[in-house]
N, C-alpha and C positions, 0 to 999 in steps of 0.2 A: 877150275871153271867158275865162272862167276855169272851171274844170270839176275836180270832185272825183272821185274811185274810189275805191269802197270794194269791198274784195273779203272773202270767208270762207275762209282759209287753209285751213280742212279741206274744203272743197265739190270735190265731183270727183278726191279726188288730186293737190289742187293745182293741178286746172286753172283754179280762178278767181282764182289770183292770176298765171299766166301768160296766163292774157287779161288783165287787168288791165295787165300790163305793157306788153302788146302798145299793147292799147287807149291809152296814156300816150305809148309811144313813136311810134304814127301821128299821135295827136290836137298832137304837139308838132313833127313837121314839120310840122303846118297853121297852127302858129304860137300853139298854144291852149294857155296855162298851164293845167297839172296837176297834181295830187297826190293819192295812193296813201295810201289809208286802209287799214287792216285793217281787220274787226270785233273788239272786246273782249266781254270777260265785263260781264255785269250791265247797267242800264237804259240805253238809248244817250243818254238826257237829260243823262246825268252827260258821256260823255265825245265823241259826236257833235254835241248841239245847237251847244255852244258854240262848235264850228271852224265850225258852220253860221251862224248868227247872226254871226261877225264877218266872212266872207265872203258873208252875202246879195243884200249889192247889186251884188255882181261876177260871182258863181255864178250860171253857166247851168244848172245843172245835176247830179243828183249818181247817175253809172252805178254801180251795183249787181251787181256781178259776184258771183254765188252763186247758191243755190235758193230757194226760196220763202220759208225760214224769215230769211234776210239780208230780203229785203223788208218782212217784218213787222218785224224788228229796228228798222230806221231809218222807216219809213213816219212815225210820231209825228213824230219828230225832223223828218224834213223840211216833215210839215205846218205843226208849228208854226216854222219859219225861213220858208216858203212857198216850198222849193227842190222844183223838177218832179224828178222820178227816171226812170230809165229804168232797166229788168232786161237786164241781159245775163245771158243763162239759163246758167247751169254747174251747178244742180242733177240733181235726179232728174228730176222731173214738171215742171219751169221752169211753169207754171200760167198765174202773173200775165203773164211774156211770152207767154206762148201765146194768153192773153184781148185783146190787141193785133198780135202778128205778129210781135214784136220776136224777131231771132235773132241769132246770134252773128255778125256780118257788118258789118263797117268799113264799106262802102261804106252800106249801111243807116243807122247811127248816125252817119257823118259830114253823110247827108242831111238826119235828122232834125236834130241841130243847126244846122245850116245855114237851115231854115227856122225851126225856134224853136213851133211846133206843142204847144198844150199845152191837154191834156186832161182837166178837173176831177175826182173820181170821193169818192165815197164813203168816210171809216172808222170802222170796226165796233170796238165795242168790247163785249166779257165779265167782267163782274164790273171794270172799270177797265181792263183789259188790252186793249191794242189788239192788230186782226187786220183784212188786207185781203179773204182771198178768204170763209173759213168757217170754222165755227167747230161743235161736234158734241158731244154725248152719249149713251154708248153704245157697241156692239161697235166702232165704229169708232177711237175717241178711247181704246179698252184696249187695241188694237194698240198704237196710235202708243206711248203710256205701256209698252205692254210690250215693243216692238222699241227703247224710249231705256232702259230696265231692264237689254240685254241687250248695248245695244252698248259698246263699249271705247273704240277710238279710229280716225278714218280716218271718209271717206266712206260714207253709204249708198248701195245698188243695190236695184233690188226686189227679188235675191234674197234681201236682206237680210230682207224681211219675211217670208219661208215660216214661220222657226223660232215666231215671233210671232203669227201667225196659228194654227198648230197648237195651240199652248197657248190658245188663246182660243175656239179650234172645243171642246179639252177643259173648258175651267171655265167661260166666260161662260155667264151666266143674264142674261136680261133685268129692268133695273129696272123699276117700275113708276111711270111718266112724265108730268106734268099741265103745262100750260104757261095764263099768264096773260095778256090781250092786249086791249086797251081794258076793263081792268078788270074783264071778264072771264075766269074758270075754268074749264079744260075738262079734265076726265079721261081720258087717253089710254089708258092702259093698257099691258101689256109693251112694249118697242121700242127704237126709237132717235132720235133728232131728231137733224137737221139745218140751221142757221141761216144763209143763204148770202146774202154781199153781192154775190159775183160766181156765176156760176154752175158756175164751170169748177172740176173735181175730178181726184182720180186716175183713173188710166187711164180717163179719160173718161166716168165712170158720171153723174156732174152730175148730183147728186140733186134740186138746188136747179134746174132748167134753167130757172125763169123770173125768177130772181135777175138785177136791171137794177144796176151798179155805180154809177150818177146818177141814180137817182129818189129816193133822201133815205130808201129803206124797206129792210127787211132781210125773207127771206123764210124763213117755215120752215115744215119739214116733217121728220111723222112716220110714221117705219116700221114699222107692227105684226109683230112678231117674237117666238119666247120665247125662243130659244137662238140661239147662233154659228151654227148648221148651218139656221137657218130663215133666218138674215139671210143666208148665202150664197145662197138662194134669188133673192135680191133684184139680184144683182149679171146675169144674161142679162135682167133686167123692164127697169133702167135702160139694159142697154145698146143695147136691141134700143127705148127713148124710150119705154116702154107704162104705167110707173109710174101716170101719171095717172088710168088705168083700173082701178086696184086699187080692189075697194072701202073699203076699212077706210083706207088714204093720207087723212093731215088734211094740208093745205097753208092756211097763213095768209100774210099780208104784214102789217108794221107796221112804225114805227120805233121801239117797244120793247117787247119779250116776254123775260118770266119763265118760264125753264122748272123743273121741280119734281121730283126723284127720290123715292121712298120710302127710297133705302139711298142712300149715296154712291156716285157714279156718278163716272168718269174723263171728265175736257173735256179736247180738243184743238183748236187755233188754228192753221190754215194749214197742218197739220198738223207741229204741236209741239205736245209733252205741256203743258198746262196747268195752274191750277189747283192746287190741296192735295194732296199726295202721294196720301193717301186716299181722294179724290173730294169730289166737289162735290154738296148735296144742292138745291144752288136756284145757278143762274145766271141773270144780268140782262145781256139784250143791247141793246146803244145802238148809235146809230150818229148820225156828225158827215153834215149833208149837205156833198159837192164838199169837202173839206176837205182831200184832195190833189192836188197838181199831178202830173200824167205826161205826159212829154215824148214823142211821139207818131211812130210813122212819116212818112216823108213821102210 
């Protein structure tokens, strides 16, 4: 068995490259060849696929020590090698492990490999850009863009977002929102959209909650909103699960929607800034059905 580690040197302080090591040094008294990837800058095709691809038929496996943003990083990569991955969470909101149970626990990950459990699921792609969990336009997606604006270097914490969100409460204004769906147009109006593979979000608000990661569709939904301080509204509807009830809430399902801003609007993926510096005035969301492998609790 042979088993890769990729960790994000900046995720946590460093903690996902001392799991990482951990993880290498347990996994090698069980007798299991390993090797210690970092993540690089730029498309992981260039510098991932290829150590993927020459060890496919040996590769159990390729652990993902970081947050959420390392998963999307490689997800591509390992689809197209057909390597299962598994999250070992060291981020903020760890999401994608959360969406299976996976947590930072040897005895865990040594069981799951040990049975070999692997679990097909869906990837989403925006404008070409691949993303596993969601994907958003809107107050949400000018955080993310405005707390990567602000940051330097080193890990984020949620406190990191306060600064971020206060300048967003101060200038965002809602675009005006239209999305297209079996060829179909529908005029939304002020807001936000949300296009979710999985359902699972930060601190748990799951705008997307009926988002299925293997049913081959992607789900969205829109927030009628005009400003930052009406979308904070929104955040005790989703958490208290009553959103459904809102009457003005559009929710579709498909495997591909066009959504449509009047101004340039900011897109975030997985939550990473996306997208044209300036925003985005038309995004196309696809999705691969089962196109990744995850390697499963046991």
């Amino acid at each position: 068995m042979s088993i890769a580690i990729l960790f994000n040197p900046t995720s946590g302080r460093g903690r996902a490259l001392k799991y990482a090591q951990q993880i290498k040094a347990a996994l090698q008294l069980d007798g299991v060849k390993t090797s210690l990837l970092p993540t690089e800058r730029g498309d992981a095709e260039h510098w991932l696929l290829p150590v993927l691809h020459s060890k496919r038929k040996a590769m159990s496996a390729l652990i993902v020590c970081g947050g959420d943003g390392a998963v999307r990083l490689v997800a591509s990569s390992a689809a197209a090698a057909e390597v299962p991955i598994w999250h070992a969470p060291c981020g903020t909101e760890n999401l994608f492990a959360r969406a299976f149970g996976m947590r930072r626990n040897m005895e865990q990950l040594r069981a799951a490999l040990r049975v070999g459990r692997v679990q097909r699921v869906d990837l989403a792609y925006a404008n070409g850009s691949p993303f596993v969990l969601m994907g958003s336009m809107g107050i949400d997606a000018r955080i993310v863009h405005a707390l990567a604006g602000t940051r330097r270097t080193g890990p984020i914490s949620h406190l990191s977002y306060v600064a971020p969100v206060l300048e967003c409460l101060r200038s965002w204004s809602a675009p005006q929102l239209a999305w297209e769906i079996d060829g179909e147009r529908e005029e939304l109006g002020g807001g936000t959209i949300v296009v979710g593979n999985f359902r699972e979000y930060g601190a748990r608000l799951n705008p997307a909650s009926r988002a299925t990661f293997d049913d081959g569709l992607l789900d969205a939904v829109f927030f009628p909103m005009r400003s930052a301080f009406a979308a904070a509204s929104w955040a005790p509807i989703l958490r208290c699960r009553l959103s459904s009830f809102h009457p003005h809430l559009r929710e579709r399902r498909a495997a591909a929607i066009r959504v449509f801003a009047n101004v340039p609007e900011m897109l975030q993926l997985d939550g990473d800034p996306a997208g044209a510096f300036e925003g985005e005035r038309e995004v196309r969301f696809t999705v691969r059905s089962k196109a990744l492998g995850v390697l499963m609790p046991a």
